[in-house]
C-alpha positions as CSV (number, residue, x, y, z in Angstrom):
1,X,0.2,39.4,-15.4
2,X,3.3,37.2,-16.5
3,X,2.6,33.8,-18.3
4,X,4.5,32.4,-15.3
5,X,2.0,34.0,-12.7
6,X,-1.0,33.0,-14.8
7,X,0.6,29.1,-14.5
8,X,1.1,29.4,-11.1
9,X,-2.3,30.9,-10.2
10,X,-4.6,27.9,-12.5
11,X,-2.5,25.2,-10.8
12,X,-3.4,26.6,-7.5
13,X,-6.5,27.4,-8.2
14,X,-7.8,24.3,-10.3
15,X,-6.0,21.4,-8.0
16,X,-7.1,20.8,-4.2
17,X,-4.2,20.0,-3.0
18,X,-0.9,21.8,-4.8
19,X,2.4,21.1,-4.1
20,X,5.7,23.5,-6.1
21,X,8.6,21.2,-5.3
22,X,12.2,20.9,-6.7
23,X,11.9,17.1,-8.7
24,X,8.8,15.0,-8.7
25,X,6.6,12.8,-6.8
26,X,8.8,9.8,-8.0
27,X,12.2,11.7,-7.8
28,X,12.3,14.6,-5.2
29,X,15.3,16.5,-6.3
30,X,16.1,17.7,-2.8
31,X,15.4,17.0,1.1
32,X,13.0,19.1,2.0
33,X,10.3,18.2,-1.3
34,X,11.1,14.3,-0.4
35,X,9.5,15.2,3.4
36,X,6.4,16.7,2.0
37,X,6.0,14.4,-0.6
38,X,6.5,11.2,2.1
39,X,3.4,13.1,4.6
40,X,1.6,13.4,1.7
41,X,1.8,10.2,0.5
42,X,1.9,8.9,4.2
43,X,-1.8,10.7,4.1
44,X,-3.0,8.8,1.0
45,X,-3.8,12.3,-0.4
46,X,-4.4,13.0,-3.9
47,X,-2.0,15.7,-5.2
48,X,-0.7,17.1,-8.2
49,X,2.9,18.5,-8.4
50,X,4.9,21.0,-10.2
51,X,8.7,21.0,-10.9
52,X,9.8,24.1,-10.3
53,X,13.5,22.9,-12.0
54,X,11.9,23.1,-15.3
55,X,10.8,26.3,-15.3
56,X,12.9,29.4,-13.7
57,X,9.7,31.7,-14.4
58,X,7.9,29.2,-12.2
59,X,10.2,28.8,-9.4
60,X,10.9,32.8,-9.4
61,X,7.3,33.1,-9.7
62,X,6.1,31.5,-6.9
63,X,8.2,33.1,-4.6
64,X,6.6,36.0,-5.4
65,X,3.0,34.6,-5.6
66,X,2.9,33.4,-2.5
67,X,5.5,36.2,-0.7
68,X,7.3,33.1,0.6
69,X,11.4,32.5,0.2
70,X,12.2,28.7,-0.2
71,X,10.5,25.8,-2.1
72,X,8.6,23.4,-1.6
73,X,5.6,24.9,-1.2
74,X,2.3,23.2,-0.4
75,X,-1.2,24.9,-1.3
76,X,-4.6,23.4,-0.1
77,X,-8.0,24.6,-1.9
78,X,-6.7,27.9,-2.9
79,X,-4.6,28.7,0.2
80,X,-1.0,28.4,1.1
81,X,-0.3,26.7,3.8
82,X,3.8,26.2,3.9
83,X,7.4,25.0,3.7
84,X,8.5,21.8,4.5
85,X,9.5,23.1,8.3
86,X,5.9,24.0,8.6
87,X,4.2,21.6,6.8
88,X,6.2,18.7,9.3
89,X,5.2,20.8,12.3
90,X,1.7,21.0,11.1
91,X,1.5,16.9,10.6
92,X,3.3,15.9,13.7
93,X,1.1,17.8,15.7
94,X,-1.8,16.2,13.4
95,X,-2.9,19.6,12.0
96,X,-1.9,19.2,8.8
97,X,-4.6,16.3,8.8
98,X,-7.5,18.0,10.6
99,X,-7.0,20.5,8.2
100,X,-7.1,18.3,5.2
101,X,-10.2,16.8,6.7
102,X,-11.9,20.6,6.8
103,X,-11.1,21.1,3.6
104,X,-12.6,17.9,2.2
105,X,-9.7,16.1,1.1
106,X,-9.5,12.7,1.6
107,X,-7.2,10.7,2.8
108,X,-6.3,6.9,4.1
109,X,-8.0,5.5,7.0
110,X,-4.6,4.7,8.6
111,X,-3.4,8.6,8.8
112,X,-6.0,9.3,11.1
């Protein structure tokens, strides 16, 4: 198993709510990390993030990890759940929240 792989799978594995994005929470480096990061942080949930510009192993690697093309990519409790185009599907149809709320994760009163 490669270094980047064994990253990939702890951070997945040890946060509830993982999101692999191009930038960070406080500078998306491209469009489609600043939508998930703006429903996430619309939700009030509590995530960590990964920069997948910092790494190449890392942003090669979770392609592969998760048998998915393009980046962002957004992981609840283990499971990966999708791309931005999915993950704005999933929270305008209010999915992405009832799921949240199944998995435990909390989030603000107001995104209900």
């Amino acid at each position: 198993m490669t270094d980047a792989h064994q990253t990939i799978d702890n951070a997945v594995k040890s946060n509830d709510v993982m999101l692999f994005m191009k930038g960070t929470k406080q500078f998306p480096q491209c469009g489609f990390s600043g939508q998930v990061v703006q429903i996430l942080d619309y939700l009030g949930v509590d995530y960590t993030t990964m920069n997948v510009l910092e790494d190449d192993g890392i942003r090669n690697g979770i392609k592969a990890y998760s048998n998915w093309p393009t980046i962002p990519q957004l992981y609840v409790k283990g499971e990966f759940i999708g791309g931005c185009d999915i993950i704005r599907e999933m929270f305008q149809a209010g999915e992405l929240q009832s799921h949240m709320t199944a998995n435990g994760i909390s989030m603000r009163d107001t995104a209900a």
